[in-house]
C-alpha positions in Angstrom: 191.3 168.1 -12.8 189.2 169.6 -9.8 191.7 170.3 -6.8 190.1 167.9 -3.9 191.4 166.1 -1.2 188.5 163.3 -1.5 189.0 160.8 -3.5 185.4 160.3 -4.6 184.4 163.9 -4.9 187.4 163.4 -8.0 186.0 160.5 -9.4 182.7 161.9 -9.6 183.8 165.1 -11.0 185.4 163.3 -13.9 182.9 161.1 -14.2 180.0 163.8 -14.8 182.5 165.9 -16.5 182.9 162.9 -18.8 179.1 162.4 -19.0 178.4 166.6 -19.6 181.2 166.4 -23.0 180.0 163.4 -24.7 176.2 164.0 -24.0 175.8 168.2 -23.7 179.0 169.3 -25.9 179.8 171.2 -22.0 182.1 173.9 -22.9 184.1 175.2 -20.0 185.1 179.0 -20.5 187.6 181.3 -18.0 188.2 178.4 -15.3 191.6 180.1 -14.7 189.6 182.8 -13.0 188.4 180.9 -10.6 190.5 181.8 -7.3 192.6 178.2 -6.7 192.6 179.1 -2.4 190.6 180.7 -0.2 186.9 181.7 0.4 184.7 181.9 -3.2 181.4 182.5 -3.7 180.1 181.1 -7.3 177.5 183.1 -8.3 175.8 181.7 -11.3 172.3 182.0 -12.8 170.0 179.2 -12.7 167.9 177.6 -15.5 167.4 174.0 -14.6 168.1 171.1 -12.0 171.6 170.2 -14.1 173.3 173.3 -13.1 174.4 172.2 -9.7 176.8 169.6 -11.2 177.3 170.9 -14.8 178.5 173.8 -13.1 180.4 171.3 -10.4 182.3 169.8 -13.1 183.4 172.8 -14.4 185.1 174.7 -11.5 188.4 174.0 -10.4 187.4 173.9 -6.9 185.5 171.3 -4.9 182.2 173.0 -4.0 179.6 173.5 -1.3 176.1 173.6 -2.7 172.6 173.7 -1.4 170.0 170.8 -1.7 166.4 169.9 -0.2 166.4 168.4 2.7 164.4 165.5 1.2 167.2 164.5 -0.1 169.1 163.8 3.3 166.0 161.4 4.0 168.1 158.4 2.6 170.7 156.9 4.4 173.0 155.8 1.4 172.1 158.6 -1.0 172.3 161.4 2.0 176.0 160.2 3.0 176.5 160.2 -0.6 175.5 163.6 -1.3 177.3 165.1 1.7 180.3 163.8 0.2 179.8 164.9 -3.0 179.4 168.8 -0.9 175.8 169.0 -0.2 174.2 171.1 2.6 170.6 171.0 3.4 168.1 173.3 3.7 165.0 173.1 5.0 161.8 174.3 2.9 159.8 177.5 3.9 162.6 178.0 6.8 163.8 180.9 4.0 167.8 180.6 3.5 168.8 181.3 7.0 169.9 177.8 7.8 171.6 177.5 4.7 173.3 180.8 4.7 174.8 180.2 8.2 176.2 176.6 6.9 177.1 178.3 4.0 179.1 181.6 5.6 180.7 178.6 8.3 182.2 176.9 4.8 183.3 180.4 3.8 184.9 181.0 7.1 187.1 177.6 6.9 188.2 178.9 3.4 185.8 176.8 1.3 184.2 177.4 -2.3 180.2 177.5 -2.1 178.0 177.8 -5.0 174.7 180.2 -4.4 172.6 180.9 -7.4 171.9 184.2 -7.3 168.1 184.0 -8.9 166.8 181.8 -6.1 165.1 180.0 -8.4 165.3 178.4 -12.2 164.3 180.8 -14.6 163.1 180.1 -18.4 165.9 181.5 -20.3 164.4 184.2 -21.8 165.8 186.8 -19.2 167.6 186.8 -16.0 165.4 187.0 -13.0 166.0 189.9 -10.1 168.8 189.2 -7.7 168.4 187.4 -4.3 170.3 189.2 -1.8 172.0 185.7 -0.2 174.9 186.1 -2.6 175.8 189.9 -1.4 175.3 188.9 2.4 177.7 185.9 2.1 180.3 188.6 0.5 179.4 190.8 2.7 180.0 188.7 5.9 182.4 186.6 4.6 185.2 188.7 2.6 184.8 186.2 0.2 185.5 186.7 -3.8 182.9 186.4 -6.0 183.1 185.1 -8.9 180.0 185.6 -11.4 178.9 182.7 -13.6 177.2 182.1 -16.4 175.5 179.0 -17.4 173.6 178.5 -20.8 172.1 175.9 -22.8 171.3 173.9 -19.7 167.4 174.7 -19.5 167.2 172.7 -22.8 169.0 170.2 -22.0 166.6 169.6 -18.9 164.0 172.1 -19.2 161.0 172.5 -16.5 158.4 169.8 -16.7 160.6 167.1 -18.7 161.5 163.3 -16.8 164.2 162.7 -19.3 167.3 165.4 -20.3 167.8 166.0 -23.7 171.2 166.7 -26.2 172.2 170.5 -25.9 175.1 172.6 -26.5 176.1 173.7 -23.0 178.3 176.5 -21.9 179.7 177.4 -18.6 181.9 180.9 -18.2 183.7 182.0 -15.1 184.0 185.5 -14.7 186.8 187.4 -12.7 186.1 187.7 -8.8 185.3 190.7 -7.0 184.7 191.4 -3.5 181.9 193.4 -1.7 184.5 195.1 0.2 186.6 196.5 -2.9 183.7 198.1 -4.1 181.9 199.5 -1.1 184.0 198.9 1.7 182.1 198.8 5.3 179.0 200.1 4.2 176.0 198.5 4.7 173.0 200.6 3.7 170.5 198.8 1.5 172.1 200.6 -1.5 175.2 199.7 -1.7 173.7 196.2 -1.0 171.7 196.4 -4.3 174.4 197.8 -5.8 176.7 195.0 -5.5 173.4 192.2 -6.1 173.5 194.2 -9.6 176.9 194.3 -10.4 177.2 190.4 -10.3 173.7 190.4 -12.7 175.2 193.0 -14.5 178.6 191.0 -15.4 176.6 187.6 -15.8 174.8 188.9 -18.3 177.5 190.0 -20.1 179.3 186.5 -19.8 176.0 185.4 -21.6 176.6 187.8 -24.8 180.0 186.8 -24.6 179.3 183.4 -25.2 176.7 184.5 -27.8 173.6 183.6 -26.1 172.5 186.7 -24.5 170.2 186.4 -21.4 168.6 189.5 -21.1 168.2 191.3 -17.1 164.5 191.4 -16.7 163.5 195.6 -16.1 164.1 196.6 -12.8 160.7 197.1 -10.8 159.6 200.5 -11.1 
């Protein structure tokens, strides 16, 4: 059971974690690595609009995530959502108000999910890091932990109105922190060296699962 103080945020955690078993076979892989206190930053890839609460029902902790700020346009459904650890963002305004909402959860010790693509990709390979993950570890002191997520962008792929049955698979990686690796440095390398280390051990959570995702070729 998810460690929350809110009542509902439980029941709806069971409830889709009920939902994700019976209708996606959700397999939940190296939730024990999952830091149970303290500032986290989940770090998984992102194939389709499922992930933010397959992956919610997997992780121990209660989660901040991002959402449109459409969605906050509805009086019920917004206070719902902000229950249920939404943030919004506003489109074209970049991250910046959600990374400062985000880094403010981190600071009160809170667990935020941040997918580190940006953006759903098809599958076929990972897409090129964003850098909001590494500046919310960077900033924060926060543990990373890197996550893979799989079988989700047939479940619900791109395009579709209705999800389909899958075989879904969720793995947790073990944490790292910016500052173990490089310290105080914060030279644009050491910042793409840290984007690439989470890529680098996602993508082997993939092949550990058995469905390989593939890092797309760095730009030349």
């Amino acid at each position: 059971m998810v460690r929350s103080e809110d009542w509902l945020y439980r029941a709806g955690w069971a409830l889709v974690r009920g939902v994700a078993r019976l209708v996606w076979r959700l397999e939940v892989v190296g939730a024990e690595r999952v830091p149970l206190e303290g500032a986290v930053i989940i770090a998984p890839n992102h194939l389709s609009l499922l992930d933010p609460p397959l992956i919610g029902c997997a992780c121990p902790r209660e989660l901040r995530f991002i959402a449109k700020a459409e969605l906050f346009r509805y009086g019920l459904f917004s206070r719902l959502i902000r229950r249920l650890g939404a943030f919004p963002v506003e489109r074209g305004a970049a991250d910046v108000g959600a990374i400062k909402t985000a880094l403010s959860f981190l600071n009160d010790g809170r667990a935020v999910i941040i997918f580190i693509e940006g953006t759903r990709g098809d599958g076929g390979r990972l897409l090129p890091p964003t850098p909001g993950v590494t500046l919310l570890a960077r900033q924060s002191g926060a543990a990373v932990v890197p996550t893979a997520i799989v079988g989700s962008e047939k479940a619900f792929p791109k395009g579709a109105k209705l999800p389909r049955r899958a075989h879904i698979q969720v793995a947790f990686g073990e944490p790292i922190t910016y500052r173990a690796l490089f310290g105080e440095r914060h030279d644009r390398a050491a910042r793409d060296a840290f984007s690439e280390q989470v890529m680098a051990r996602i993508e082997a959570l993939t092949q550990m699962l058995g469905r390989p995702i593939p890092r797309a070729a760095a730009p030349v």
